[in-house]
C-alpha positions as CSV (number, residue, x, y, z in Angstrom):
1,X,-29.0,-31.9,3.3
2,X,-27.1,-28.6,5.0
3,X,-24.3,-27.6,3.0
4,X,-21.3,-25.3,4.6
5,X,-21.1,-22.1,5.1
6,X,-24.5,-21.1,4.3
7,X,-24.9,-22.3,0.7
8,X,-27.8,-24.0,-0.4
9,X,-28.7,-26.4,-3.7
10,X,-29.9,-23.3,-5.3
11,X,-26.7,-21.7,-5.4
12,X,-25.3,-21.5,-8.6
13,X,-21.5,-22.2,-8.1
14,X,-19.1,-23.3,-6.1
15,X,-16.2,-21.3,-5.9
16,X,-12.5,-23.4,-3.9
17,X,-10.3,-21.1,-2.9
18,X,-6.3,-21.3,-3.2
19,X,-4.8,-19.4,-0.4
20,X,-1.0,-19.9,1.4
21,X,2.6,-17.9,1.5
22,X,3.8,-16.6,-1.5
23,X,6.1,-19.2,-3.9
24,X,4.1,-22.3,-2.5
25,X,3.0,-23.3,-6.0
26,X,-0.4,-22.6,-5.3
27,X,-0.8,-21.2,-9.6
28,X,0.9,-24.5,-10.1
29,X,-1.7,-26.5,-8.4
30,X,-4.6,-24.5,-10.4
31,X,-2.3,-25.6,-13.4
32,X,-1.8,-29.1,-12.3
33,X,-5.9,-29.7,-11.8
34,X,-6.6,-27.9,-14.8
35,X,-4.0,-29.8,-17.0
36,X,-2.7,-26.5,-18.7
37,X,-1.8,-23.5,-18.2
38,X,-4.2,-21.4,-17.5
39,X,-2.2,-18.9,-15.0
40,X,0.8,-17.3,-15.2
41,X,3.5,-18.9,-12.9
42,X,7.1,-17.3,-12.3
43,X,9.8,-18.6,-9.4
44,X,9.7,-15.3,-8.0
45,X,7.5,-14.8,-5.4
46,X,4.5,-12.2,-5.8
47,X,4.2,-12.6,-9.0
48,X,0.3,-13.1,-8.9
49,X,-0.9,-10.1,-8.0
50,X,-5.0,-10.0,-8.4
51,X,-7.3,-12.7,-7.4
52,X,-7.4,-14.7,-10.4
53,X,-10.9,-17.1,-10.9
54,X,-10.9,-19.9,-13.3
55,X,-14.4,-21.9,-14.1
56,X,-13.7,-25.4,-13.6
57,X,-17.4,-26.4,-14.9
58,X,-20.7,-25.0,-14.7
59,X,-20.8,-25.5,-10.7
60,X,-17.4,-24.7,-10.2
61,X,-14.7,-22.2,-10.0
62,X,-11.6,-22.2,-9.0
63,X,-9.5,-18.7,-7.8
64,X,-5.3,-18.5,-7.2
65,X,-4.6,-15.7,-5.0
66,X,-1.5,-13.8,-4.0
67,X,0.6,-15.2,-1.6
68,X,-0.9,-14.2,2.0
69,X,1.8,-13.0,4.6
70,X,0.9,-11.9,8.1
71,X,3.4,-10.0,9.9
72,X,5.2,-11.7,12.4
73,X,6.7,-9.7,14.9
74,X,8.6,-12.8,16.8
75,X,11.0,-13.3,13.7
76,X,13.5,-10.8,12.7
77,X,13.1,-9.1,9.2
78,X,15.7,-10.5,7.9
79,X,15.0,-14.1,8.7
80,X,11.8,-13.1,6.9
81,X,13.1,-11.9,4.1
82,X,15.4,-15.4,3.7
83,X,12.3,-17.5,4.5
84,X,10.3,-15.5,1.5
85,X,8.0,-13.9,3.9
86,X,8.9,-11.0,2.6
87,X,8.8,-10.7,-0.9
88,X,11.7,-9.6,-3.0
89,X,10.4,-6.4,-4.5
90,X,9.9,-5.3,-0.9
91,X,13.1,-5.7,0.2
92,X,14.8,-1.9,0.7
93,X,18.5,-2.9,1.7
94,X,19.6,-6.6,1.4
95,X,22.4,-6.1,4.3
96,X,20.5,-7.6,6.9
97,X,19.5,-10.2,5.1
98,X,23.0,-11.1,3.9
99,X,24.4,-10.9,7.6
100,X,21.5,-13.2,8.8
101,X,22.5,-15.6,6.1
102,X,26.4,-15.5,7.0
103,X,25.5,-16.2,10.7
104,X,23.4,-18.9,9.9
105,X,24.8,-21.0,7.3
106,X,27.5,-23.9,7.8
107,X,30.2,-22.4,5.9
108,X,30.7,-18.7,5.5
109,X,28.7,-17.0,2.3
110,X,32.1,-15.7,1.1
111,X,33.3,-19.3,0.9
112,X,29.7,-20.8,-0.8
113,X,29.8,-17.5,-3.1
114,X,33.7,-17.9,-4.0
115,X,34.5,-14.8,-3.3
116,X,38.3,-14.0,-3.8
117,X,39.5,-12.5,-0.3
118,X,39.9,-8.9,0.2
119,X,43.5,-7.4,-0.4
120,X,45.5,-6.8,2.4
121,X,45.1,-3.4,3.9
122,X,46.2,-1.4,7.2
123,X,42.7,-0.7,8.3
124,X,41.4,0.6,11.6
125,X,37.6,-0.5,12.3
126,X,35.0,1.0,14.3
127,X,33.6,-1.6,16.6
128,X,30.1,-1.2,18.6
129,X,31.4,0.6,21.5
130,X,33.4,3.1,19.4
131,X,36.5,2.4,20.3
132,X,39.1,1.5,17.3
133,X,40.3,-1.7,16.8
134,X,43.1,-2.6,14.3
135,X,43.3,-5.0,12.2
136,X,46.7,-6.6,11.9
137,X,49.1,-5.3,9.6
138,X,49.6,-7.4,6.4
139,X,46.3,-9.6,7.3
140,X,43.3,-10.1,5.6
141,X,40.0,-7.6,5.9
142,X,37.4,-9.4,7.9
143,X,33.7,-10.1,5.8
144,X,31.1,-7.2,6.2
145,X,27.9,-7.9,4.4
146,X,29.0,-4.9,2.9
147,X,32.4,-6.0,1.8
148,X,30.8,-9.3,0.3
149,X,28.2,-7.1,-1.6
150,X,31.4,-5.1,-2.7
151,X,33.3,-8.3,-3.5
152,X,30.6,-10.0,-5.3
153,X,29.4,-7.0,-7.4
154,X,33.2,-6.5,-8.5
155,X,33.4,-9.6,-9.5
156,X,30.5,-9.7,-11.6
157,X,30.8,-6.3,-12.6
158,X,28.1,-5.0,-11.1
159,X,29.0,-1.3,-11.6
160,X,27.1,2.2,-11.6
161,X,28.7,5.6,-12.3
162,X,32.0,3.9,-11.9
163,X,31.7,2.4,-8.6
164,X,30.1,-1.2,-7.4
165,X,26.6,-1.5,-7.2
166,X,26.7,-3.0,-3.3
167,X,22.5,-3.2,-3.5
168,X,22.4,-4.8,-7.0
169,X,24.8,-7.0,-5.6
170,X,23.2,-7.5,-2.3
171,X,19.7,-8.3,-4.3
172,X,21.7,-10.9,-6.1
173,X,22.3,-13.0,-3.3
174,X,19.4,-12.6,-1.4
175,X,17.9,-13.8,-4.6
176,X,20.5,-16.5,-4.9
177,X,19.6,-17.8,-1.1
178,X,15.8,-17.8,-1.6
């Protein structure tokens, strides 16, 4: 009888791969089948991070591998980074990510978070085009994902020389979302 991929009855061992995106549960599954733990398994995706190989019996062996991500160029970053394509510890600014998530969820992140509203201010903004635009006097600051990061990090005291930590925040909630 043929056997795939070139092996042959000689062959000593049979080695099953377990390949996907990263925080599918594929160390999990290798738990699962061998009843135990035998790998390390976190929520937090990339946490395996070497090819790991397990011997299931004297034929076989079973290996867990990092998540696999191929780049996708038809999906903004920052989608990617929300649908854990992107892992975490790669992430350089959260902004993005946080702006993606407050155009795309039902309600607005500042309502989900419970973020209290920004004081009242006389503020002129900058929009696209350059030209000043004022916000109206006495009303409320309109959400930046920069003024969220700001809110949320005061409000958990999220604080670095004196001052909020906007990309501790930021992290935060992209770590919240995923």
């Amino acid at each position: 009888k043929e056997l795939p991929l070139g092996l042959t009855a000689e062959d000593p061992r049979v080695i099953l791969g377990l390949v996907g995106h990263p925080n599918v549960g594929k160390s999990s599954l290798l738990n699962a089948l061998i009843g135990r733990k035998v790998v390390s398994v976190k929520s937090t995706p990339g946490h395996t991070k070497i090819l790991q190989t397990i011997t299931l019996d004297e034929r076989t062996c079973l290996c867990d591998s990092p998540g696999v991500v191929f780049p996708r160029v038809d999906i903004p970053p920052a989608a990617q980074v929300i649908g854990m394509l992107i892992p975490p510890a790669q992430v350089r600014e959260p902004f993005s990510a946080i702006r993606w998530l407050n155009d795309h969820l039902p309600k607005p992140l500042p309502t989900l978070l419970k973020l209290q509203p920004l004081p009242e201010a006389d503020v002129e903004l900058l929009d696209l085009s350059g030209h000043a635009a004022s916000v109206s006097l006495g009303g409320p600051l309109p959400w930046s994902p920069l003024s969220i990061c700001h809110q949320y990090g005061a409000q958990r005291n999220f604080h670095v020389g004196g001052s909020v930590d906007l990309h501790k925040a930021g992290m935060d909630i992209v770590a919240r979302a995923l």
